[in-house]
N, C-alpha and C positions, 0 to 999 in steps of 0.2 A: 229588950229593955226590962229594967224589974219593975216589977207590979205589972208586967203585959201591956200594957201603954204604950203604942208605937207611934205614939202626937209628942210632940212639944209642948204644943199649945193645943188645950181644950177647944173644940171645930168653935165653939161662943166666942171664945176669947178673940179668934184668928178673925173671924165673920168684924167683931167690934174694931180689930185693928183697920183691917181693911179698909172699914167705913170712916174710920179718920182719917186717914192718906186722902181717902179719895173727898172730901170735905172739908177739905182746910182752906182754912179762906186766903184768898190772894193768890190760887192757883191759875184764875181767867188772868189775872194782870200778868202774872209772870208768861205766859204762853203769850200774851199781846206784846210784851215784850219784846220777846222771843222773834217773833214775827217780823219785828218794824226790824231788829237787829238782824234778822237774815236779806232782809228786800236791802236796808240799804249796804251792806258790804258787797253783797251781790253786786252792786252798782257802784262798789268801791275797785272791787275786781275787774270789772269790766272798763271804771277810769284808769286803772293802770297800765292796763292792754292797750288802751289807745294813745297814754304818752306814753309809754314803749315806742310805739308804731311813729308817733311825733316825733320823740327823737331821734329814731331812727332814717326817720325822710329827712329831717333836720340834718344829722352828722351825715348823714349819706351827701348832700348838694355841699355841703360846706368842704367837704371833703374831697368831690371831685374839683369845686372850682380853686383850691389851692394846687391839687394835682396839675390842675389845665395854667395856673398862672406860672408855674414851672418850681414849684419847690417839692422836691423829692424825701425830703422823710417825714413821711406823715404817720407813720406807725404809731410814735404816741398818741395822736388825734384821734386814730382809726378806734384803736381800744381802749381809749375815754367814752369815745361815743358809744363802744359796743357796749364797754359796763355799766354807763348810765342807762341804757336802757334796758336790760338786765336786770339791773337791781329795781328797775320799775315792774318788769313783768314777777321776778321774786317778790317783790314789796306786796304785789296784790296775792299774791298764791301762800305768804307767810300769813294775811291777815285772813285768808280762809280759814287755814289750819288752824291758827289761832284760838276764834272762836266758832269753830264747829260746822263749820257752813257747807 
């Protein structure tokens, strides 16, 4: 570099920035934040899995007792039921992604 200076920033200047980043106030609330927004999607995730699993016990009985009362196309039922619960186990793995969890 010219003048021999291979800093950017004078090591005072760098050390002053630093101490700002790290000192700005409302950095404990946004981390508290943070926090309460991972505990509860986490448990928002875990409510999707289990109406997955609901629906899927759900369209599963519904499914075989029309099977067993003797009506034979039930294909569209079969894969109502599979994609609503699908888009429940999607729904909770999109709101991971989402926000960062």
């Amino acid at each position: 570099m010219p003048g021999g200076s291979d800093h950017l920033y004078p090591p005072g200047q760098l050390l002053a920035m630093e101490a700002i980043l790290l000192f700005q106030p409302g950095l404990d609330e946004f981390q508290q934040a943070q926090n309460q927004l991972h505990s509860s999607f986490f448990s928002a995730l875990d409510c999707a899995l289990v109406l997955a699993a609901i629906l899927g016990i759900i369209g599963g009985v519904r499914i075989y007792h029309n099977w067993q009362m003797g009506e034979r196309e039930i294909t569209a039922e079969v894969s109502a039921w599979f994609f609503a619960a699908l888009f429940m186990i999607l729904a909770g793995i999109f709101l991971r992604a989402i926000f960062g969890l």
